[in-house]
C-alpha positions in Angstrom: 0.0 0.0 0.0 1.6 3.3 -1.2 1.3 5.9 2.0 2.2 9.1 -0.2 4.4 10.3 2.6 6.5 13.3 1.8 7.6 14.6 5.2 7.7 13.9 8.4 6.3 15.2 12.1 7.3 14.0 15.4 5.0 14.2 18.5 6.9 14.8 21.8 6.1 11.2 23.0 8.1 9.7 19.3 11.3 11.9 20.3 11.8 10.7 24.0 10.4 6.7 23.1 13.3 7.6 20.2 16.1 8.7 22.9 15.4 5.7 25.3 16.4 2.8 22.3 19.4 1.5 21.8 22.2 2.4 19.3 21.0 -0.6 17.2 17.2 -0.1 17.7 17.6 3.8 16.9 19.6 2.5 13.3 16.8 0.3 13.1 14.5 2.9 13.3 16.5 5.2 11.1 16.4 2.4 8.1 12.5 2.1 8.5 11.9 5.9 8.2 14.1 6.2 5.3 11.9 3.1 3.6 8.5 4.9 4.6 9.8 8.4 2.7 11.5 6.9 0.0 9.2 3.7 -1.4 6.0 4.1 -3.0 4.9 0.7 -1.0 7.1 -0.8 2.0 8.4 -4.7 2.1 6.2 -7.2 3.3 8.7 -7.9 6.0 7.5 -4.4 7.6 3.9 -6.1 8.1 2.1 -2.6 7.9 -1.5 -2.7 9.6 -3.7 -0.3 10.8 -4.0 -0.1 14.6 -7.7 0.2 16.2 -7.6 3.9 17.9 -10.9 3.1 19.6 -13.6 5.5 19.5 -11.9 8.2 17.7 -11.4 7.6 14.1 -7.9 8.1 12.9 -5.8 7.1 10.4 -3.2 5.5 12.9 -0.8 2.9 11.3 2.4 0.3 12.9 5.5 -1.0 11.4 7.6 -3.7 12.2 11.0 -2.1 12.8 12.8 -5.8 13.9 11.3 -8.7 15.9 10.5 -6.8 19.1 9.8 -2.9 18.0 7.0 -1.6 16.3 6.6 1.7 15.5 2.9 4.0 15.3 2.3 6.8 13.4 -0.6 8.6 11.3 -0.8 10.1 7.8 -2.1 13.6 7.2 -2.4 15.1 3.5 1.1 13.8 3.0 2.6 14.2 6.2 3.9 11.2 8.5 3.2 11.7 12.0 5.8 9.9 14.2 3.5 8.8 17.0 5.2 6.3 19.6 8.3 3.8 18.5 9.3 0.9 21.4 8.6 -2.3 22.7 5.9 -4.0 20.2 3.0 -4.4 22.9 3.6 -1.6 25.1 4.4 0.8 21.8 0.0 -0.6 20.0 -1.5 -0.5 23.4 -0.3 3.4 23.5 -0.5 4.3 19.8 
């Protein structure tokens, strides 16, 4: 599925989740991004689903970053909201 990202915005929550990984998971993270912004659809191996936001309706989305982090974030007219980025359970149950 083909996003049309062309930017990217980071909520507070994104930037300190961001600061707490590790070296390898922040790489990890970096790599992911980059995919996101520069393909028209991302590998399968990303497993990109749309995460229930409740009662609210928004267009909230996860990635698979590597086996254990997942990260959330929500497209607006072309812009990539950076939402929450960690642990895969902890990171969907606070999307």
């Amino acid at each position: 599925m083909a996003l049309g990202i062309k930017r990217f915005k980071r909520l507070e929550r994104f930037g300190k989740a961001y600061r707490r990984l590790s070296k390898q998971n922040r790489s990890a993270v970096n790599v992911a991004l980059e995919e996101l912004l520069s393909c028209g659809k991302l590998p399968p191996s990303r497993k990109l689903k749309k995460v229930r936001s409740g009662k609210r309706k928004m267009n909230v989305w996860a990635i698979r970053v590597n086996k254990g982090i997942r990260l959330t974030f929500e497209v607006k007219k072309g812009t990539c909201i950076l939402r929450n980025v960690g642990d895969h359970d902890k990171t969907l149950d606070h999307s």
